[in-house]
PDB file of N, CA, C and O in Angstrom:
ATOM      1  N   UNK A   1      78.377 101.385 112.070  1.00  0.00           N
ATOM      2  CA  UNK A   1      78.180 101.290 113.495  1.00  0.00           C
ATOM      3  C   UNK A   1      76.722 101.005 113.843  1.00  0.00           C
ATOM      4  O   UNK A   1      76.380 100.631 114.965  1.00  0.00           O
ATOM      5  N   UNK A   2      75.905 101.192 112.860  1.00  0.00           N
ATOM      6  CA  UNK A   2      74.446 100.642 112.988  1.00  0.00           C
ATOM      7  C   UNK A   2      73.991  99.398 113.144  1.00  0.00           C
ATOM      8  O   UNK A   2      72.941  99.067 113.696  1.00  0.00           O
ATOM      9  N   UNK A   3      75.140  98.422 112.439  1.00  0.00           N
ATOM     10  CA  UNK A   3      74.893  96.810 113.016  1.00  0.00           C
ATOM     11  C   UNK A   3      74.082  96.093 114.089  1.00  0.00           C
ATOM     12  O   UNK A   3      73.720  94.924 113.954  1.00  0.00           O
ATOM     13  N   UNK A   4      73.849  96.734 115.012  1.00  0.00           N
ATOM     14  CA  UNK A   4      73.856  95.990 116.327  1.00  0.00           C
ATOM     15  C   UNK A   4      73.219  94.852 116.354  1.00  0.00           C
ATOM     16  O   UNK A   4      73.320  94.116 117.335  1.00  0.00           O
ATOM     17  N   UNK A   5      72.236  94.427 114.961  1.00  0.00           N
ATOM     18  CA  UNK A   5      71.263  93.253 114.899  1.00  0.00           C
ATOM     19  C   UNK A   5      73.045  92.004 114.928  1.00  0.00           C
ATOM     20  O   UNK A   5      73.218  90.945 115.530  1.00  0.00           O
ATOM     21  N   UNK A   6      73.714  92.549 114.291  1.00  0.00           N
ATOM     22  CA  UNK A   6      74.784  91.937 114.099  1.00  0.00           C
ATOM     23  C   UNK A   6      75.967  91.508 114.598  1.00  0.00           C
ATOM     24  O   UNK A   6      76.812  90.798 114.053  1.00  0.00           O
ATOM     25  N   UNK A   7      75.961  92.074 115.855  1.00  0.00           N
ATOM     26  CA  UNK A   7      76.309  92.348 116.753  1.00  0.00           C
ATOM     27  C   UNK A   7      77.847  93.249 116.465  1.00  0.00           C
ATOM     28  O   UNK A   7      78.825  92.503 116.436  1.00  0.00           O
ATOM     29  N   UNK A   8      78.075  94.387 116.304  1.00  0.00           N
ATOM     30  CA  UNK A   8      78.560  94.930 115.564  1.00  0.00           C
ATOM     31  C   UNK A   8      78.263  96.367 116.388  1.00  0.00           C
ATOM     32  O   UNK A   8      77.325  97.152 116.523  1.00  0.00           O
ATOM     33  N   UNK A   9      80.234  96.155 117.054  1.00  0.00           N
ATOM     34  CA  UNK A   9      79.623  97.377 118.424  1.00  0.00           C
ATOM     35  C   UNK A   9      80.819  98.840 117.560  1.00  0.00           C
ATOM     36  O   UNK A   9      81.676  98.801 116.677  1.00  0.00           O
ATOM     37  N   UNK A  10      80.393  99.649 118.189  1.00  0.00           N
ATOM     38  CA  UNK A  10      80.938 101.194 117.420  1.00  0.00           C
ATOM     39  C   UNK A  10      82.468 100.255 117.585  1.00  0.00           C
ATOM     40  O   UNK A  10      83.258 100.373 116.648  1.00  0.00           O
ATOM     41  N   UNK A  11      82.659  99.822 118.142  1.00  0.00           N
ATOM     42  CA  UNK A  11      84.560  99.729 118.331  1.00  0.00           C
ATOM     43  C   UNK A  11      84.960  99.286 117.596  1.00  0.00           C
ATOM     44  O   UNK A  11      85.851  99.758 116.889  1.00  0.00           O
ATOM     45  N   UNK A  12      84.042  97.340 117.397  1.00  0.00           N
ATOM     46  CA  UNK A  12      84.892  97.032 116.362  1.00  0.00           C
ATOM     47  C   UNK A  12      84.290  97.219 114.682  1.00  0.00           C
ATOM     48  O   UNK A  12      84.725  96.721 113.643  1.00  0.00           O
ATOM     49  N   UNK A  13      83.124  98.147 114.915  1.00  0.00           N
ATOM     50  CA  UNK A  13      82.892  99.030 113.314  1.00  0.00           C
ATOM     51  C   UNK A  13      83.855  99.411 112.761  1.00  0.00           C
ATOM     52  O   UNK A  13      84.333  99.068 111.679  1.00  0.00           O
ATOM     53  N   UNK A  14      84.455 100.771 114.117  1.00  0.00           N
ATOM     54  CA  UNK A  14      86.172 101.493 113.947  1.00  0.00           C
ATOM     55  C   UNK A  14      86.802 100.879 113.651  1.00  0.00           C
ATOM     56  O   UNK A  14      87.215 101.188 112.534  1.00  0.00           O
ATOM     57  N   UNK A  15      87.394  99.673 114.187  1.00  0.00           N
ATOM     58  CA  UNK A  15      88.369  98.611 113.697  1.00  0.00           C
ATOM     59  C   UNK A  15      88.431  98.432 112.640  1.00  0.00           C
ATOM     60  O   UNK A  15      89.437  98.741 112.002  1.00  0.00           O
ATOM     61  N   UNK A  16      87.329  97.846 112.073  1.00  0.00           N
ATOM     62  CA  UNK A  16      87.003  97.059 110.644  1.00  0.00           C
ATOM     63  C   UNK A  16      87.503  98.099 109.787  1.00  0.00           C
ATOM     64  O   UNK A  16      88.505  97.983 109.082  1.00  0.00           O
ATOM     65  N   UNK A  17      86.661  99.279 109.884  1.00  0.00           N
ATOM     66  CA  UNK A  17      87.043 100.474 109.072  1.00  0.00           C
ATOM     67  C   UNK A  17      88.484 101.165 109.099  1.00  0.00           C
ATOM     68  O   UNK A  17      89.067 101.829 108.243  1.00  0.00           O
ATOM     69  N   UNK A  18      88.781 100.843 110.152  1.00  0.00           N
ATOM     70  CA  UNK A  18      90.732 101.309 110.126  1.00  0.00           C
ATOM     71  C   UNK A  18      91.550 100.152 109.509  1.00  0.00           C
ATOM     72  O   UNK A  18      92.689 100.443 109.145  1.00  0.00           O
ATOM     73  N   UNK A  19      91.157  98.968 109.353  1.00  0.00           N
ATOM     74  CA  UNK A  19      91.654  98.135 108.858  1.00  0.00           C
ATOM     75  C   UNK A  19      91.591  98.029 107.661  1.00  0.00           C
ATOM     76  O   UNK A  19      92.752  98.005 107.252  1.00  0.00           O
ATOM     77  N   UNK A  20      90.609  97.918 106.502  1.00  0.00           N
ATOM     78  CA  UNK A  20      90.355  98.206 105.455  1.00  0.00           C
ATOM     79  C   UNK A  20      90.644  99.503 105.159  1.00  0.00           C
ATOM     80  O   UNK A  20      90.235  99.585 104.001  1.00  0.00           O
ATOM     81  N   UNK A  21      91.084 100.574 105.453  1.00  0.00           N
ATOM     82  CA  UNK A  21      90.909 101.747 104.856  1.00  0.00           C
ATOM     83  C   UNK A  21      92.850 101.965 105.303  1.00  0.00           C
ATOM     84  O   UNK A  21      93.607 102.834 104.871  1.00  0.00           O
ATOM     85  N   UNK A  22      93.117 101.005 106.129  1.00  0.00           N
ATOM     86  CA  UNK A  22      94.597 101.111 106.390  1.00  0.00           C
ATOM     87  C   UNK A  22      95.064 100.399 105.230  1.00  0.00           C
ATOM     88  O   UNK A  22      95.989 100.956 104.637  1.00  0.00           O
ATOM     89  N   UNK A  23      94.648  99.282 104.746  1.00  0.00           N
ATOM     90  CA  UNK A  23      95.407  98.370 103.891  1.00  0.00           C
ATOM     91  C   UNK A  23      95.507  98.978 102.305  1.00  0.00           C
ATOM     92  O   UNK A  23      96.233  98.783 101.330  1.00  0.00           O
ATOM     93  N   UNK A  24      94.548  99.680 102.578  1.00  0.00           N
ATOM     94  CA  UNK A  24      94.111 100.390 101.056  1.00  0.00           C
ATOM     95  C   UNK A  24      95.108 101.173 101.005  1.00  0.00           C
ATOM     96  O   UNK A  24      95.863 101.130 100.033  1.00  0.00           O
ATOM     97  N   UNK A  25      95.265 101.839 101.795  1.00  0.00           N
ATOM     98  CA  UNK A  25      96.290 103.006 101.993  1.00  0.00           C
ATOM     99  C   UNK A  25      97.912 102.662 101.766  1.00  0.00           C
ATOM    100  O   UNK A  25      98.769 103.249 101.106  1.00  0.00           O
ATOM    101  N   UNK A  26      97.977 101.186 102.783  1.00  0.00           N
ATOM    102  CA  UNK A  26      99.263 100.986 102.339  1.00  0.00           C
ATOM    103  C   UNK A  26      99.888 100.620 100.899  1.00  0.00           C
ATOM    104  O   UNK A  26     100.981 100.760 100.351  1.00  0.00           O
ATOM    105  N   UNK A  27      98.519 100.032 100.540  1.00  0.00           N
ATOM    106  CA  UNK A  27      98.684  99.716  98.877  1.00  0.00           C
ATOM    107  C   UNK A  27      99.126 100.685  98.105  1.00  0.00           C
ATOM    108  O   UNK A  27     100.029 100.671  97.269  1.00  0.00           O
ATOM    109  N   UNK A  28      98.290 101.686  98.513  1.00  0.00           N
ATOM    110  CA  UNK A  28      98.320 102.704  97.486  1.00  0.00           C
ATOM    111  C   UNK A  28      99.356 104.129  97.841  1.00  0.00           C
ATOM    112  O   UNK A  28      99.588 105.164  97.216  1.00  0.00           O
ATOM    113  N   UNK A  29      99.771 103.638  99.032  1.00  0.00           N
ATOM    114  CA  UNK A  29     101.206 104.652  99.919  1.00  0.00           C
ATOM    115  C   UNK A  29     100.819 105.894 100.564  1.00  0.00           C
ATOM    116  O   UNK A  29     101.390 106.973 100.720  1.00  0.00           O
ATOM    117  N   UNK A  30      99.674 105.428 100.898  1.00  0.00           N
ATOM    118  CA  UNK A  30      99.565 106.518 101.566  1.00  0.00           C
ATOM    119  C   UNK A  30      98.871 106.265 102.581  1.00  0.00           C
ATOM    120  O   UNK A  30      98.556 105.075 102.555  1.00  0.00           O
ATOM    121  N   UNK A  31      98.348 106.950 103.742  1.00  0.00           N
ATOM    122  CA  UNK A  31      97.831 106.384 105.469  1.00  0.00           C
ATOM    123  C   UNK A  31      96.235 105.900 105.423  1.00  0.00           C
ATOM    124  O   UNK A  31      95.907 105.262 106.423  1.00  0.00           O
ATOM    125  N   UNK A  32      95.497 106.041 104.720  1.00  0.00           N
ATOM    126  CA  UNK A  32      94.278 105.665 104.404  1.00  0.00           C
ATOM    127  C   UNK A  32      93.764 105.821 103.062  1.00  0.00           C
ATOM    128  O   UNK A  32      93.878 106.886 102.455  1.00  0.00           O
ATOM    129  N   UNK A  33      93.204 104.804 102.578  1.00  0.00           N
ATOM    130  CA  UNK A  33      92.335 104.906 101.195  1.00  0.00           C
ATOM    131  C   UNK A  33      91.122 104.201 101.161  1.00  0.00           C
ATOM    132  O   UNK A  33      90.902 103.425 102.091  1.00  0.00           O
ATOM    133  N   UNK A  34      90.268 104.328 100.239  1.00  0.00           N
ATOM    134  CA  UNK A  34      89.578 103.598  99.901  1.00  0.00           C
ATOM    135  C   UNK A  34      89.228 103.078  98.168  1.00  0.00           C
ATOM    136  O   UNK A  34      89.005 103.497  97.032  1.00  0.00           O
ATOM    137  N   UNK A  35      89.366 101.991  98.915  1.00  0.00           N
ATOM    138  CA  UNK A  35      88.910 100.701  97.685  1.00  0.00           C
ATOM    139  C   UNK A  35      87.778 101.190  97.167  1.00  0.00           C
ATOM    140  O   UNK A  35      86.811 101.688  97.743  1.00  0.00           O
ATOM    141  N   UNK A  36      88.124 100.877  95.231  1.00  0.00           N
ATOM    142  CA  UNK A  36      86.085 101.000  94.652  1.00  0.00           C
ATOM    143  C   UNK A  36      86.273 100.304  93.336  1.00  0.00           C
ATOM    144  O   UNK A  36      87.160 100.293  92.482  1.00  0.00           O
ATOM    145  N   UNK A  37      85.265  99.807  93.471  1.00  0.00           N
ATOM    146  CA  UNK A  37      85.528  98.998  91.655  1.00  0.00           C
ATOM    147  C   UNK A  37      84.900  99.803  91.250  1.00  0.00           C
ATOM    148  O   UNK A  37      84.170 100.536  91.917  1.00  0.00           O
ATOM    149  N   UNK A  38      85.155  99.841  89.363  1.00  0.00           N
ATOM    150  CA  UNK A  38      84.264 100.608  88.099  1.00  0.00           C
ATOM    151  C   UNK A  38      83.470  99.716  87.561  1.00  0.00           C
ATOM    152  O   UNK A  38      84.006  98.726  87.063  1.00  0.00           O
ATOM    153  N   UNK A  39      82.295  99.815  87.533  1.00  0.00           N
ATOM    154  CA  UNK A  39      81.174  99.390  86.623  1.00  0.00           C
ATOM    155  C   UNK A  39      81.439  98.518  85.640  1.00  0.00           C
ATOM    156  O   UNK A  39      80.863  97.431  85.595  1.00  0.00           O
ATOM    157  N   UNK A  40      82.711  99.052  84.372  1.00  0.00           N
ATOM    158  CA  UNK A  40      82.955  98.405  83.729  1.00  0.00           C
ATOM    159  C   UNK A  40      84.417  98.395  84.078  1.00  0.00           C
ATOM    160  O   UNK A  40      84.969  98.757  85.117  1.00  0.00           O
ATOM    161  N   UNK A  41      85.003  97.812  82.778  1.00  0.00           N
ATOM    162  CA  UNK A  41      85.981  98.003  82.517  1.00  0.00           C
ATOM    163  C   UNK A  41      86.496  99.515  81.916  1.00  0.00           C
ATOM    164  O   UNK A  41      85.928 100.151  81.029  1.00  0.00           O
ATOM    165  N   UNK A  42      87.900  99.962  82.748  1.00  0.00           N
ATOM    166  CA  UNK A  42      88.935 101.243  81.974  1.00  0.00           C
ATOM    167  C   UNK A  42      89.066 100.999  80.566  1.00  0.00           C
ATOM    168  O   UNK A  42      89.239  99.782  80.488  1.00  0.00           O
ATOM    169  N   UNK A  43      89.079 101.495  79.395  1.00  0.00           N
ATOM    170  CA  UNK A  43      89.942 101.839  78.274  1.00  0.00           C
ATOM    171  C   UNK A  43      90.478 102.831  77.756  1.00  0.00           C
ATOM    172  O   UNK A  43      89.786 103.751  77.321  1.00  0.00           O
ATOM    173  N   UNK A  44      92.159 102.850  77.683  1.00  0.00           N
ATOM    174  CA  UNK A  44      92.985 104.119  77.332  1.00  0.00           C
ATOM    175  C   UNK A  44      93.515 103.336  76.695  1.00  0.00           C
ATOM    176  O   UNK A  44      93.576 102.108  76.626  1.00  0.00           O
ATOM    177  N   UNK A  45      94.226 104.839  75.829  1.00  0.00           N
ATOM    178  CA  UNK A  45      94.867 104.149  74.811  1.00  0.00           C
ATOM    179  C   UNK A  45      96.607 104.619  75.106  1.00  0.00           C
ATOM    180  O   UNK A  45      97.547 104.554  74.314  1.00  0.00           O
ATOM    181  N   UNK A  46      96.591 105.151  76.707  1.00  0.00           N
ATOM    182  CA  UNK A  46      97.744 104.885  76.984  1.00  0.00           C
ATOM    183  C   UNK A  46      98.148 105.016  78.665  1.00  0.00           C
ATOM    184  O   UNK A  46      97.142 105.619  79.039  1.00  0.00           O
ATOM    185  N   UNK A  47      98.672 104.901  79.444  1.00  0.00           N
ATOM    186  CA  UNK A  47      98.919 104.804  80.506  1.00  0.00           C
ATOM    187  C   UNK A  47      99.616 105.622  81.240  1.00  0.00           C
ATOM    188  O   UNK A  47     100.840 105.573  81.359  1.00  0.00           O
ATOM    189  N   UNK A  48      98.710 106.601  81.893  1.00  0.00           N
ATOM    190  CA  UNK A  48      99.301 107.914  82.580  1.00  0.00           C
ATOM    191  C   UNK A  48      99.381 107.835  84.169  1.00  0.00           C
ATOM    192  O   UNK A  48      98.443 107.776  84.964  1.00  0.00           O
ATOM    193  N   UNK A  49     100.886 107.851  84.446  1.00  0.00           N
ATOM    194  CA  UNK A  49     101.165 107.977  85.705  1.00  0.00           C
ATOM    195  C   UNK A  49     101.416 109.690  86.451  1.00  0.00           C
ATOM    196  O   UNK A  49     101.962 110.690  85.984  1.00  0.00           O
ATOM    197  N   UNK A  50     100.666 109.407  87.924  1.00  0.00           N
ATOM    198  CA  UNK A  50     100.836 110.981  88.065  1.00  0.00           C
ATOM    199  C   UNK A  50     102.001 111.007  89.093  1.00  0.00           C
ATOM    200  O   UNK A  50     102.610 109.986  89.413  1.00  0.00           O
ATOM    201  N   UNK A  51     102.362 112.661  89.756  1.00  0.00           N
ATOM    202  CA  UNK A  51     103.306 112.732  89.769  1.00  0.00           C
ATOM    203  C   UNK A  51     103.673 112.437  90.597  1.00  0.00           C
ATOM    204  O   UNK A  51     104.904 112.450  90.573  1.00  0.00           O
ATOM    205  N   UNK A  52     103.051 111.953  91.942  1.00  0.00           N
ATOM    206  CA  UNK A  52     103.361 111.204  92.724  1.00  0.00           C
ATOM    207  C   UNK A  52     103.857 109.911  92.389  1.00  0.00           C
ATOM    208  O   UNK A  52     104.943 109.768  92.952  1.00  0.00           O
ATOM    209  N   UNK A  53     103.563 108.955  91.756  1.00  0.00           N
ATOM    210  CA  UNK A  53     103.939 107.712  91.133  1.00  0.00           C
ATOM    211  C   UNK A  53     105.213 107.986  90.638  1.00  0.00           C
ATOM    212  O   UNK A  53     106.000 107.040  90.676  1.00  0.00           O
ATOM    213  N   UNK A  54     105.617 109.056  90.177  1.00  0.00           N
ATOM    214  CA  UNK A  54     107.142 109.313  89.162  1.00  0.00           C
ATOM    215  C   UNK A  54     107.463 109.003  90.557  1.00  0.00           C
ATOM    216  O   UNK A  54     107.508 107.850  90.984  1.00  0.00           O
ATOM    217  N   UNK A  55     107.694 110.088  91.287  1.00  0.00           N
ATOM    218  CA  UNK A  55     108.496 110.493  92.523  1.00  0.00           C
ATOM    219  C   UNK A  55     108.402 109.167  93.655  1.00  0.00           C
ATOM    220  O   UNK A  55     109.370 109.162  94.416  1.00  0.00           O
ATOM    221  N   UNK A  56     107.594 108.259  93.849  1.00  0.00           N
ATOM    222  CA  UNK A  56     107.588 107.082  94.669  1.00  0.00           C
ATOM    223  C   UNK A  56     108.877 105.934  94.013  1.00  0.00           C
ATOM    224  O   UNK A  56     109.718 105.248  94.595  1.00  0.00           O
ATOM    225  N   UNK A  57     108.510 106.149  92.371  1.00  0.00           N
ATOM    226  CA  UNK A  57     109.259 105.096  91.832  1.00  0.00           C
ATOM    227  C   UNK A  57     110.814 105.136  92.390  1.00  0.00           C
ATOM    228  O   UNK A  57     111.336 104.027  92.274  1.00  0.00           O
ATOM    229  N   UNK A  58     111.518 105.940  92.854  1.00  0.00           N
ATOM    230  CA  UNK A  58     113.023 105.983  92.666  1.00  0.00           C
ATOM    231  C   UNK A  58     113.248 106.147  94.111  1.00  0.00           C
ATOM    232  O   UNK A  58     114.396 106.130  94.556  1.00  0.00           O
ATOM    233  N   UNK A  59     111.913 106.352  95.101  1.00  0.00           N
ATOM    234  CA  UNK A  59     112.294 106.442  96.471  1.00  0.00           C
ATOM    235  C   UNK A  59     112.757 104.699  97.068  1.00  0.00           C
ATOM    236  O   UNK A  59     112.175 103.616  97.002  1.00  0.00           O
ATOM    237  N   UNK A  60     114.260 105.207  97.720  1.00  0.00           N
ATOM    238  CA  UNK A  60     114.249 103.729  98.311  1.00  0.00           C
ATOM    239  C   UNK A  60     113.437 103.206  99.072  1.00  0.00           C
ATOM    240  O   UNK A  60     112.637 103.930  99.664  1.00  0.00           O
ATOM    241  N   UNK A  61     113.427 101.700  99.273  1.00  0.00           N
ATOM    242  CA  UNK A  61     112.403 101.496 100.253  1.00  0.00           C
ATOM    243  C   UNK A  61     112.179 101.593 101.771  1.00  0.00           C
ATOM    244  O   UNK A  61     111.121 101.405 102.371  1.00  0.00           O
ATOM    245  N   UNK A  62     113.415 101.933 102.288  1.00  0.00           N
ATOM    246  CA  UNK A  62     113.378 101.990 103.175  1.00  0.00           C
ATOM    247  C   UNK A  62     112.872 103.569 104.550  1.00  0.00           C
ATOM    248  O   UNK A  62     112.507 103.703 105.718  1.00  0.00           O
ATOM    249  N   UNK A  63     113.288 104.620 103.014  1.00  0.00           N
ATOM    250  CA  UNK A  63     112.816 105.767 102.672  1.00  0.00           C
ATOM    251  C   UNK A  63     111.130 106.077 102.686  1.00  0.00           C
ATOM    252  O   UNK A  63     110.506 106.975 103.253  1.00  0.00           O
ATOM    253  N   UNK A  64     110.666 104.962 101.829  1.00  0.00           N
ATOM    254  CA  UNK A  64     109.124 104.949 101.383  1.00  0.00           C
ATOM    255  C   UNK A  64     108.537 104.128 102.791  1.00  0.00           C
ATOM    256  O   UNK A  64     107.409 104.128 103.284  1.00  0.00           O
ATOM    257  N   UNK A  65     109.403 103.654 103.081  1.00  0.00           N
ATOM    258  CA  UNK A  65     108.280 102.694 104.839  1.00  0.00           C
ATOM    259  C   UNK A  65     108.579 103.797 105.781  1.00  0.00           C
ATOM    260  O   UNK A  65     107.535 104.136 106.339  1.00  0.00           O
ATOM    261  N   UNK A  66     109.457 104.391 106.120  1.00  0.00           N
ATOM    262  CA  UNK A  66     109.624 105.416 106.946  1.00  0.00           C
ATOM    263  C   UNK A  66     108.888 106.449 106.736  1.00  0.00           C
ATOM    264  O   UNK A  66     108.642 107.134 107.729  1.00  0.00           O
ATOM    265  N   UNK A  67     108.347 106.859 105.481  1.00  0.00           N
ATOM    266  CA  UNK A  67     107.236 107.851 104.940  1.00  0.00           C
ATOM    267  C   UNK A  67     105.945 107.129 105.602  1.00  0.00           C
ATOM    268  O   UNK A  67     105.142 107.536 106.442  1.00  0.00           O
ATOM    269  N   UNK A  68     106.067 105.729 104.805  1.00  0.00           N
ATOM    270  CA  UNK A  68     104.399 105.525 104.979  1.00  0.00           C
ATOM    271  C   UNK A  68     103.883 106.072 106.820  1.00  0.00           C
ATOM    272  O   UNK A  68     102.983 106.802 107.234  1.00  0.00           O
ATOM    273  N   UNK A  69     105.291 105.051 107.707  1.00  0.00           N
ATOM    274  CA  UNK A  69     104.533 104.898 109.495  1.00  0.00           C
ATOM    275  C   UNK A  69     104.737 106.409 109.698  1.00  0.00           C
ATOM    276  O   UNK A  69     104.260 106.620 110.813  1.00  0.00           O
ATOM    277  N   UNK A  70     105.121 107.378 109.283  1.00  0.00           N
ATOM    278  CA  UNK A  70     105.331 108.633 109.475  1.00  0.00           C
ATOM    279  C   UNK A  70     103.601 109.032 109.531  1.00  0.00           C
ATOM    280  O   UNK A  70     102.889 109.334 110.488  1.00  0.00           O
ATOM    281  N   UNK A  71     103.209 108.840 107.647  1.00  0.00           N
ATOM    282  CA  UNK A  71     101.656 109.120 107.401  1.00  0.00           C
ATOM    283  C   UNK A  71     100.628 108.557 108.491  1.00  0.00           C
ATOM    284  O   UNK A  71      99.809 109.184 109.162  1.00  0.00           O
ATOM    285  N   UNK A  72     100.877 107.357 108.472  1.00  0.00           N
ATOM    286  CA  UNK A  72     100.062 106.447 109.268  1.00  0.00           C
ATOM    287  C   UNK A  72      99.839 106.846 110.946  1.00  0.00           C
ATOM    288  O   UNK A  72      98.902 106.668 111.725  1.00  0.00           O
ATOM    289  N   UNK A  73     101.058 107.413 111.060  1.00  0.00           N
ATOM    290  CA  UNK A  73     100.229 107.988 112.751  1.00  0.00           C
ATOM    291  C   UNK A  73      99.569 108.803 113.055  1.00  0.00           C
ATOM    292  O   UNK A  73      99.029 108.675 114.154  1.00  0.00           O
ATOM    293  N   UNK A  74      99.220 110.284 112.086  1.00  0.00           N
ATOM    294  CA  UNK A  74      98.522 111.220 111.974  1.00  0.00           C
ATOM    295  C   UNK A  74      96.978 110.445 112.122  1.00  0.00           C
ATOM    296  O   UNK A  74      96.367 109.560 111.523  1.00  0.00           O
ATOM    297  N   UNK A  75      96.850 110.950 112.782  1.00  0.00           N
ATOM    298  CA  UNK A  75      95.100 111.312 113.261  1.00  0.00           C
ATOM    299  C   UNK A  75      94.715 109.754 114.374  1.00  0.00           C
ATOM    300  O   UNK A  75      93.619 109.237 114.587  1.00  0.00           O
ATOM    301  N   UNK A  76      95.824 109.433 114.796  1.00  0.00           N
ATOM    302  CA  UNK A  76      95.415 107.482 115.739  1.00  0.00           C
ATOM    303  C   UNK A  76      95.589 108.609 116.896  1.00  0.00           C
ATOM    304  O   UNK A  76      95.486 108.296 118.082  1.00  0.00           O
TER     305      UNK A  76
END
């Protein structure tokens, strides 16, 4: 919201930031996230899903969109 050389007013700071932090969220199923890259590259030598991920996998979808706009209205 410090922009202003930029013209870059508190509103659409908020915006920007509900937008990106919405999309992240939907990616990742839940009402807000945030995006981050690692330095390098991950290496495992095997691939651990947690338990949320079990439990998303078998939810229908129509189930899992009705979750997400459920999440998604908390705190607008």
């Amino acid at each position: 919201m410090l922009f202003t050389t930029q013209d870059h007013t508190p509103e659409f700071a908020n915006k920007r930031i509900n937008i990106g932090a919405g999309f992240m969220g939907w990616m990742s199923g839940t009402s807000y996230a945030e995006g981050w890259v690692r330095a390098r590259p991950q290496l495992a030598r095997r691939l651990d899903l947690t338990d949320e991920e079990i439990a998303r996998r078998d939810l229908p979808s129509v189930e899992y969109l009705a979750r997400i706009g459920k999440l998604t209205t908390v705190g607008l």
